[in-house]
Each structure stands twice: as C-alpha cells, then as structure tokens.
N, C-alpha and C positions, 0 to 999 in steps of 0.2 A: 588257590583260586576261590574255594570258598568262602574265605573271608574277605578279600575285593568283591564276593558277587553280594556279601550282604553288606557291606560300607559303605560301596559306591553309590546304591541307593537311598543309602540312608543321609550320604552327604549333600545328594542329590534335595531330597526334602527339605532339608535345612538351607540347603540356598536359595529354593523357589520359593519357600517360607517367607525368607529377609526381602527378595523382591517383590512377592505379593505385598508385604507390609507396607516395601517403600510407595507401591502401586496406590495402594490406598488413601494414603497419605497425602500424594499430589492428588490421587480423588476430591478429598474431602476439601481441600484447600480451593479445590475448582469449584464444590459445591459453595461453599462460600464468600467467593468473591461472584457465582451467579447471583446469589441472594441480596448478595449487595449491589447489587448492579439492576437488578429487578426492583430492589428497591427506592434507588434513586436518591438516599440519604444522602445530606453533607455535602463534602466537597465532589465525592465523584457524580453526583445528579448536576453540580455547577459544572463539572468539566464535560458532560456528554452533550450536555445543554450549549456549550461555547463550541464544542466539534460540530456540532450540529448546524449551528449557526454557521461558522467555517466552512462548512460544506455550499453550502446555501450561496456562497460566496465565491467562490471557484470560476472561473473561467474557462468558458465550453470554446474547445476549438474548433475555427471554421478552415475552411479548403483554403482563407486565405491568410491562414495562418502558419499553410507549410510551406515547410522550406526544403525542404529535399521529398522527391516521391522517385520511386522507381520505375516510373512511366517515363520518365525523360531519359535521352539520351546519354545525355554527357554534361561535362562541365560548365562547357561552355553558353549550353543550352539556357544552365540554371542561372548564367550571369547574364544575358542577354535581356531572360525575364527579369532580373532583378533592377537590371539598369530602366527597365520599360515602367517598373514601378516604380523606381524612384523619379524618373520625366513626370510621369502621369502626376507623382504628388507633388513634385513643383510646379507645374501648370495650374495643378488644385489652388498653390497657395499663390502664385501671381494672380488669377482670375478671382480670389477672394476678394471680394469689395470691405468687408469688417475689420482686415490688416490695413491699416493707415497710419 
C-alpha cells in the first residue's frame, strides 16, 4: 500500500502536467488567431469584410413569410390559406395593367 500511496500521486502529476501543457497550447493558439483577427491583416480582414457585407444582405423574415405557425389548427387550415393566397396573387396579376 505504500508504494501505490506514493505512485498514484506521483502519476497523477505527470498526467495533469501533459494536459495542462496541451491546455496551453490551444491557449496560445487562440491568443494568436485573436491577434490576428484584431488585426485585420490580409486575407482574413478581406473575408470578415465580405461576411460582413453578407450579413448586411440577409433577408429579415416577415409574418408573411411563414408557412406553418402553431396557432392554426390543422392541415387543412394551412391549405385554405394557402389557396387564398395564391387567388389573391392571381387577381394581383390579372388587374395589372403593366402585363400586356
């Protein structure tokens, strides 16, 4: 027993040792691509600059862009409205004067 009571500890150390080291390591790797990132150098200042833009760009959803909500009842509901919308936008395009 003695000798497990001082081994187990001591292997103990040695492997909290290897993963602090690995700890560190992805540390420093993260400080790194902060820095570069703060930085804005190169190609990743081009690519946060075109996400960005992409963002900008996105498409904000309105109430009548859904298609299923959980206020309706049933199925049949959802196809009722849907048929109503699709009349309503044929009528839009027969009463268009600009289609000739």
């Amino acid at each position: 027993y003695a000798i497990l009571f001082n081994i187990i500890p001591l292997a103990r150390n040695f492997w909290i040792g290897a993963q602090n080291q690995m700890i560190q390591q992805r540390n420093n790797a993260r400080k790194k691509w902060r820095s570069r990132l703060a930085s804005k150098a190169g190609s990743i200042g081009r690519k946060l600059k075109a996400a960005a833009k992409f963002a900008k760009q996105r498409k904000q959803l309105s109430a009548s862009d859904v298609i299923f909500d959980t206020k309706t009842s049933s199925a049949a509901d959802l196809q009722v409205d849907r048929n109503k919308q699709d009349l309503d936008q044929f009528d839009r395009l027969l009463n268009d004067d600009s289609f000739q």
